[in-house]
C-alpha positions in Angstrom: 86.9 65.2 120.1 88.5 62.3 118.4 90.8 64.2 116.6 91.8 66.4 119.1 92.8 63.0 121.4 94.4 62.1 118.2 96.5 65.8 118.6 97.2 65.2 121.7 98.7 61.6 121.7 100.9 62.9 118.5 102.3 65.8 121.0 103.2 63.5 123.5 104.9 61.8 121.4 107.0 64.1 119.9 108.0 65.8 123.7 108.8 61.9 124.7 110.6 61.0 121.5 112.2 65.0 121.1 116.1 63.9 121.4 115.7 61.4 118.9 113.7 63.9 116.1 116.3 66.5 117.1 119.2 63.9 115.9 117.3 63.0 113.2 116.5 66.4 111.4 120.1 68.1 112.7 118.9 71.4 113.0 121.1 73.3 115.4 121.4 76.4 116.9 125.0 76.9 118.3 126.5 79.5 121.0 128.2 82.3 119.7 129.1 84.2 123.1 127.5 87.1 122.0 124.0 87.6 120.6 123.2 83.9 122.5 123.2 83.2 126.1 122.6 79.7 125.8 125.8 76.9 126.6 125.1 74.1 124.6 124.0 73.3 120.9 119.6 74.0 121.0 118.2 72.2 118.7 115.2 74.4 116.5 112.5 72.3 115.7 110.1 73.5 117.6 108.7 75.7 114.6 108.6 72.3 112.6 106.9 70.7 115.9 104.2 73.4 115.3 104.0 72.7 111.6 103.4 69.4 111.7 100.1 70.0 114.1 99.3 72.5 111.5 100.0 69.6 108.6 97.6 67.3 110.1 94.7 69.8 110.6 95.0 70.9 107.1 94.4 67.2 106.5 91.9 66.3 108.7 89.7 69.1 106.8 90.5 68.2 103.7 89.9 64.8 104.0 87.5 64.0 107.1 84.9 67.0 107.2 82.8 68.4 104.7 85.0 71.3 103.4 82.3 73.8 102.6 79.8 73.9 104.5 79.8 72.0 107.8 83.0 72.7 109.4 82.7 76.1 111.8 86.5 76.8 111.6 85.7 77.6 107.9 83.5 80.9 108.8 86.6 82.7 107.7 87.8 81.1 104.5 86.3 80.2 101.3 87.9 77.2 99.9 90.9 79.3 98.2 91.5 81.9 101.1 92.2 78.6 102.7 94.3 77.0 100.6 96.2 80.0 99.9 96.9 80.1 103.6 97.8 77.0 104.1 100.3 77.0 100.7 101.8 80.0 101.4 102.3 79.6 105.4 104.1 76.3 104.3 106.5 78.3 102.0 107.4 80.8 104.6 107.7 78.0 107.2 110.1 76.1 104.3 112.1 79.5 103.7 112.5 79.7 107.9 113.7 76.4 107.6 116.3 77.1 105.1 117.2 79.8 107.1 117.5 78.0 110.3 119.8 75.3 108.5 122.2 77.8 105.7 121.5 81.3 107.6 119.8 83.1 104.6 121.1 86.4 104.0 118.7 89.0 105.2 118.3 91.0 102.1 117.6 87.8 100.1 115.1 86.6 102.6 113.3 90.3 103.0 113.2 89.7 99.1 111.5 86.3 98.7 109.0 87.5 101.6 108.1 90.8 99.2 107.6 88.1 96.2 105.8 85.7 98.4 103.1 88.4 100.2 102.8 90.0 97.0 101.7 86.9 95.0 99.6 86.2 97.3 97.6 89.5 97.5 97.1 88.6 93.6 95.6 85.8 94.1 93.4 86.7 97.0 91.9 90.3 97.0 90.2 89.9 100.3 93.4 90.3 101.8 94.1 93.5 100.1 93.8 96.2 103.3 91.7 99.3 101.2 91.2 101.5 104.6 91.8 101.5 107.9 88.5 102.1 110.6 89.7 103.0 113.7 86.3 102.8 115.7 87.0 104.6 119.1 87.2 107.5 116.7 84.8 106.4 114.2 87.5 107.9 111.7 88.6 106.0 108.5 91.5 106.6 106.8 91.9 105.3 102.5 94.5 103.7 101.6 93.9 104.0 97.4 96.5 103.2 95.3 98.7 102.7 98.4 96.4 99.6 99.2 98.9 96.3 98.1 102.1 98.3 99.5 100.6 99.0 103.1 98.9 95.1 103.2 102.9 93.8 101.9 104.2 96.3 104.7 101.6 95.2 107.3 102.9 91.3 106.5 106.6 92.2 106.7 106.5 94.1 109.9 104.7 91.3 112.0 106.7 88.6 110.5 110.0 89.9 111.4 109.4 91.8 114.4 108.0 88.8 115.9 111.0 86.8 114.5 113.0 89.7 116.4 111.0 89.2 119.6 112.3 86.0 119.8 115.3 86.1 122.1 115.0 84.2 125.0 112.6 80.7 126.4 109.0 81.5 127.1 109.1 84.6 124.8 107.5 84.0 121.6 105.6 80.8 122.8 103.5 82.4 125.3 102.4 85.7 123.2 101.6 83.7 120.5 99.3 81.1 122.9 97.7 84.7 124.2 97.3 85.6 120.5 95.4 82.0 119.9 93.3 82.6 123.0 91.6 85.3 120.9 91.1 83.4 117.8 89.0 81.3 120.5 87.4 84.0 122.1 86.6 86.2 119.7 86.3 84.5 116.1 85.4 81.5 116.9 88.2 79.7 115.0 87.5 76.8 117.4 89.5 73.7 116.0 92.6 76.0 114.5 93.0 77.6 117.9 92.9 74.5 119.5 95.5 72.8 117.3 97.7 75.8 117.9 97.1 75.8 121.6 98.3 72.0 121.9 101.4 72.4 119.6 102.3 75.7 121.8 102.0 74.3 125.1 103.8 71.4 123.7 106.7 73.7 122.4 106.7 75.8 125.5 107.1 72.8 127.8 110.3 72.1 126.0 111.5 75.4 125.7 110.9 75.9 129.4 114.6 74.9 130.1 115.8 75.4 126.6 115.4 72.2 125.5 114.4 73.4 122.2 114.1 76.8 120.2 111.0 77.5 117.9 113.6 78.8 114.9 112.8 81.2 112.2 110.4 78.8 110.9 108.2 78.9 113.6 108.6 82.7 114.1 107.9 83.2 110.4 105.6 80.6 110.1 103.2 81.7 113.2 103.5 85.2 112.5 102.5 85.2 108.8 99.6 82.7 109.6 98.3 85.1 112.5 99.0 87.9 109.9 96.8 86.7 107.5 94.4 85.8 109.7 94.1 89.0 111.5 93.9 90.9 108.1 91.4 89.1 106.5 88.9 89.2 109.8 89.8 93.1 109.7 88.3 93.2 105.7 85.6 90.5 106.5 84.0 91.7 109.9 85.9 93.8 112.4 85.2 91.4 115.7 89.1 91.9 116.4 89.4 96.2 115.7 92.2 97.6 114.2 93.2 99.3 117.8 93.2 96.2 119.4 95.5 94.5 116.5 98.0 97.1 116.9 98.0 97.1 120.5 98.7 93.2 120.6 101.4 93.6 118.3 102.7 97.0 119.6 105.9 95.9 122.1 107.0 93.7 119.7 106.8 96.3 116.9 108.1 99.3 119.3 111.1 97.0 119.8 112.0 96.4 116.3 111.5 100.0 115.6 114.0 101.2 118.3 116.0 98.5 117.5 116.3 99.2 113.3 116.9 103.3 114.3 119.6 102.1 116.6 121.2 99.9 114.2 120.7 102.7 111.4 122.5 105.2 113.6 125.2 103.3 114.2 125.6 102.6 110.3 124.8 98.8 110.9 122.7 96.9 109.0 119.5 96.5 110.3 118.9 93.0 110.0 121.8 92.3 111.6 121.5 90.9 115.1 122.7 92.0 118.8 122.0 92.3 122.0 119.8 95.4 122.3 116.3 94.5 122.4 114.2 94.8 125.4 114.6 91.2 126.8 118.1 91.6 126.9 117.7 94.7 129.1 115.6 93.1 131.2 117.5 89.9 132.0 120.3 91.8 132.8 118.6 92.9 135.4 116.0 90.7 136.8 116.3 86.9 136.9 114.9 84.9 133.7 111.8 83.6 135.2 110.8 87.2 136.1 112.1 88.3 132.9 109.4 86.1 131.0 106.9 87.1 133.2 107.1 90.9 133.1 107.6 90.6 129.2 104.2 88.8 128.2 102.4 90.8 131.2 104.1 93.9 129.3 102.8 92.4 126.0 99.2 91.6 126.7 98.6 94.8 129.2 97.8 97.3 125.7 94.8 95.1 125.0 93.5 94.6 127.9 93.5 98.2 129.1 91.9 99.0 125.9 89.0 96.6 126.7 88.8 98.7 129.4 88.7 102.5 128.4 88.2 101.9 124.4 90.6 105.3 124.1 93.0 106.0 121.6 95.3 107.4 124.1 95.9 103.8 125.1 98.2 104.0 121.7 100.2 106.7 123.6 100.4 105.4 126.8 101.8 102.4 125.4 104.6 103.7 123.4 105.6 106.1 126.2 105.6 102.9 128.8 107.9 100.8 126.5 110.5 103.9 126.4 110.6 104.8 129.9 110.8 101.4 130.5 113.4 101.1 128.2 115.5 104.2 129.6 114.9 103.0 132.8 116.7 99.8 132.8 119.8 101.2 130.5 120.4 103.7 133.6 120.2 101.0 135.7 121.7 98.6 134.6 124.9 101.1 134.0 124.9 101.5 137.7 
């Protein structure tokens, strides 16, 4: 409880004092009158806002609990699954924050990521995805010598369609709080959620009015951390299914699937950024407030209507929704 007053006084802190960080690590993202609808210089810190939570939980573990046997949050990790998440988050955070400050060329990034995931896999086998169970079918499907490529895939898919999905204020902040909510609920990763929770509800308060953005850090950062996270509980015990992953990352993913084809088709490269993703769409027609709110109901709706019939043809329903949905506001927004 200590600790988590401790948390809390530090957030407050950093929301108080956030003009004066902002100055001080000069991190900006700047208007370009065409992929950003923002007026003014943003500053992105909010990823590094996040990081710092994370920093002082990695700490507090380390250093203040006993680190094998008594701390609950641990039920996941041995001592090196942990440290290997906590290292290699901080290098993806450190490459998004490179990113945010020299713009990183996309093929160069995608590269270190492939190094980065891969390593890691090498050092930590329990990561290594050998089969998928789908259990509303009770059907598994083996992965063999395809095992590393399809966990590296798995990694680079989340990491940069989330980094994709991040487009406007309340996007990425609220689906990753939702995400947290589960790690709660349903692994009983009680002290990481928690720290996650603050820092996000922190960084959403400011990012309310666009005060500040999260930045690829945070985006890469988040999304490789829930990555691993949602992996390894997939090898070690299954509470979160494999249905209900992909569902909770489905929009995001359908997005940056329609969006990559698009880009393909019109011989552009596919990293390269516009204004064609779904938010976009929708702000052009509804106001932004309602835009944030039909785009995390939009997000979380999958998971909770497989909760409910525990069908595969949720899967379907899903990907047919975010395309009509998607046709329905190009016509209209034509007219």
């Amino acid at each position: 409880m200590n600790f988590i007053i401790f948390l809390l006084i530090i957030n407050f802190m950093i929301i108080y004092n956030y003009e004066k960080i902002s100055n001080i690590i000069n991190i900006f993202d700047h208007p370009d009158q065409y992929r950003k609808s923002h007026l003014k210089k943003t500053p992105l810190i909010g990823g590094i806002f996040i990081y710092v939570n994370f920093l002082i939980y990695f700490i507090f573990i380390v250093f203040f609990q006993n680190y094998y046997d008594d701390y609950k949050d641990l039920i996941l990790f041995t001592k090196s699954s942990f440290n290997n998440l906590f290292l290699f988050s901080t290098l993806i955070f450190l490459v998004g924050l490179y990113d945010d400050k020299k713009n990183l060329n996309a093929s160069l990034k995608f590269s270190i990521f492939i190094i980065l995931v891969y390593y890691l896999l090498t050092l930590n086998n329990e990561l290594i995805i050998e089969y998928i169970y789908f259990s509303s079918l009770n059907y598994t499907i083996f992965l063999h010598n395809f095992s590393i490529f399809f966990t590296v895939l798995c990694f680079l898919l989340f990491i940069n369609a989330s980094n994709m999905f991040d487009g406007m204020d309340l996007q990425l902040g609220p689906y990753f709080i939702f995400i947290f909510i589960l790690f709660f609920t349903e692994l009983e990763l009680n002290l990481l959620s928690l720290v996650f929770l603050i820092s996000l509800f922190s960084f959403c308060f400011l990012n309310f009015n666009s005060k500040v953005f999260i930045g690829n850090s945070g985006a890469y950062f988040i999304s490789f951390l829930i990555a691993y996270i949602f992996i390894l509980q997939n090898n070690l015990n299954m509470k979160i299914s494999v249905e209900e992953i992909f569902l909770i990352m489905s929009i995001p993913g359908l997005d940056m699937f329609r969006v990559f084809l698009h880009r393909l088709v019109k011989k552009k490269n596919p990293f390269s950024g516009d204004r064609n993703h779904l938010h976009h769409y929708l702000m052009q027609k509804y106001s932004l407030r309602i835009s944030q709110i039909l785009l995390l109901i939009i997000n979380i709706a999958p998971f909770f209507a497989y909760q409910i019939f525990e069908s595969i043809i949720i899967f379907g329903i899903t990907v047919l929704f975010y395309f009509l949905l998607y046709f329905y506001l190009i016509i209209n927004n034509r007219e």
